[in-house]
C-alpha positions in Angstrom: 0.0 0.0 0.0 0.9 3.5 -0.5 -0.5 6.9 0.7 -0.3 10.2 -1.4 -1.3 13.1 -0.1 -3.8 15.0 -2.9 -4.2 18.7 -1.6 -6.7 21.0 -3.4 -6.1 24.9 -4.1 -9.5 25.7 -4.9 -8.3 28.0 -7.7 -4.2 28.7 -6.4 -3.0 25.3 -7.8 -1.0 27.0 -11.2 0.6 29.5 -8.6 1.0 26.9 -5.9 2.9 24.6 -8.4 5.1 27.4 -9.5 5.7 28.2 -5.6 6.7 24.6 -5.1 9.0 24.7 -8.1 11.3 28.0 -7.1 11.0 26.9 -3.2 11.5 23.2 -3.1 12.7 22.5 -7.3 9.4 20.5 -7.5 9.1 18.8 -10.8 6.0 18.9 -12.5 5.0 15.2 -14.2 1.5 16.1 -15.4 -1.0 18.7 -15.7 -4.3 18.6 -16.8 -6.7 21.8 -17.4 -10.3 21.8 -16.6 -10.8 22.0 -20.5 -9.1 19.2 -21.2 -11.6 16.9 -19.7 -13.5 14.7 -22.9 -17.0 15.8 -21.9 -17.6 19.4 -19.9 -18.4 19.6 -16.3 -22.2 19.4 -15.6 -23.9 22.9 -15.3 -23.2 25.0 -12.6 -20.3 22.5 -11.2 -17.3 25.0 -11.6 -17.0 28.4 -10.5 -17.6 30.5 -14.1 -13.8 30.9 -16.2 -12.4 27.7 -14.9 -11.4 26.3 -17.7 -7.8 27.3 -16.9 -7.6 26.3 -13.7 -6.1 22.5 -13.0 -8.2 19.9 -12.7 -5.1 17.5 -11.4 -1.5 17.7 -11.2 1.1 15.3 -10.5 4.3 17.0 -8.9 7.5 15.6 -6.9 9.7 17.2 -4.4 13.0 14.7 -4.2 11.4 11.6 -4.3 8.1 12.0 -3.0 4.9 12.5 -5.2 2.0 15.4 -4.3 -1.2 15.3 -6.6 -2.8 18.6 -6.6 -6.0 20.1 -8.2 -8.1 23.6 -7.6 -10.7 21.2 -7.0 -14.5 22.7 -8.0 -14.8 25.7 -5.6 -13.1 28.9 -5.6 -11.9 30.9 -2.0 -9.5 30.5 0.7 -7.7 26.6 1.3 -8.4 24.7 4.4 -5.7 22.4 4.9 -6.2 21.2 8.9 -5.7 18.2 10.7 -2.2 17.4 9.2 1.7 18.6 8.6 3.8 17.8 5.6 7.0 16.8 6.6 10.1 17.6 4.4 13.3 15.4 5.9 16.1 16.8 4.7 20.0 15.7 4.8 21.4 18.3 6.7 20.6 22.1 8.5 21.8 23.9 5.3 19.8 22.5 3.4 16.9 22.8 6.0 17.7 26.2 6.5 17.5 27.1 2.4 13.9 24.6 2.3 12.2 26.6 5.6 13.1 29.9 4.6 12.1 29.6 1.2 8.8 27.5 2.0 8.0 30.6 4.9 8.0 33.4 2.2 4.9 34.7 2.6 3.6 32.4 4.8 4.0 32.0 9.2 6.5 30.6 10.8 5.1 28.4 13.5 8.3 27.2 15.3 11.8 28.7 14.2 14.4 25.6 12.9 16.3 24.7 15.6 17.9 21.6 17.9 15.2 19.2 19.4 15.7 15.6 21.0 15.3 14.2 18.1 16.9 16.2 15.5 20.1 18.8 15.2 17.6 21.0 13.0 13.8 21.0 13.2 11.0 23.4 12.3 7.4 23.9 11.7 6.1 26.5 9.3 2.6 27.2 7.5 3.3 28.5 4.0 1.3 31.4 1.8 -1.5 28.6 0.6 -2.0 27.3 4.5 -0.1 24.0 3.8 1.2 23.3 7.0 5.4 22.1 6.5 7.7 20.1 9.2 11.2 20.7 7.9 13.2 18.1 9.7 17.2 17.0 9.3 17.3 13.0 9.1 20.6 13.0 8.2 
């Protein structure tokens, strides 16, 4: 078995992806447009002008997989109940992942020494995905 997170913009994915790209070097594998679906979305299902918006997106970040999608309704992200958690190799490279990942976004506990690592932080980023950043290495 295998779980994969699948987090939903509801209308930020496009500038989520490219957020993801300059912070973390995502890699986008596929993206698929609202129009591109064979037969159009029932009446009144999408917010009007979606066409452009992504319907599902396949990204990775190292060697971990996100799907991603604006989903069907338009306004603010609630992502609650859950962290992702980056584990990176050492603290510079923690250090470069966190302060990219908090621009614009809330720090939520600066990176620092804990019990269990030499380099650990939390952080919620500018779409409210919540981020662990945590040296393994």
């Amino acid at each position: 078995m295998h779980i994969q997170p699948y987090l939903y913009f509801r209308g930020r994915c496009e500038e989520a992806i490219e957020f993801y790209q300059r912070a973390l070097g995502a890699q986008v594998h596929m993206l698929v447009r609202m129009k591109d679906a064979p037969e159009p979305a029932p009446e009144n299902r999408l917010p009007p002008n979606w066409g452009d918006k992504v319907m599902h997106a396949q990204i990775s970040i190292g060697d971990s997989t996100l799907l991603m999608s604006d989903g069907g309704t338009a306004g603010p992200s609630e992502f609650k109940g859950f962290d992702l958690s980056l584990n990176v190799p050492d603290a510079a490279t923690a250090d470069r992942a966190f302060t990219a990942l908090a621009a614009g976004g809330q720090i939520n506990m600066p990176l620092g020494p804990t019990f269990w690592s030499p380099c650990f932080g939390t952080l919620t980023d500018q779409f409210g995905v919540a981020w662990m950043v945590n040296v393994t290495g």
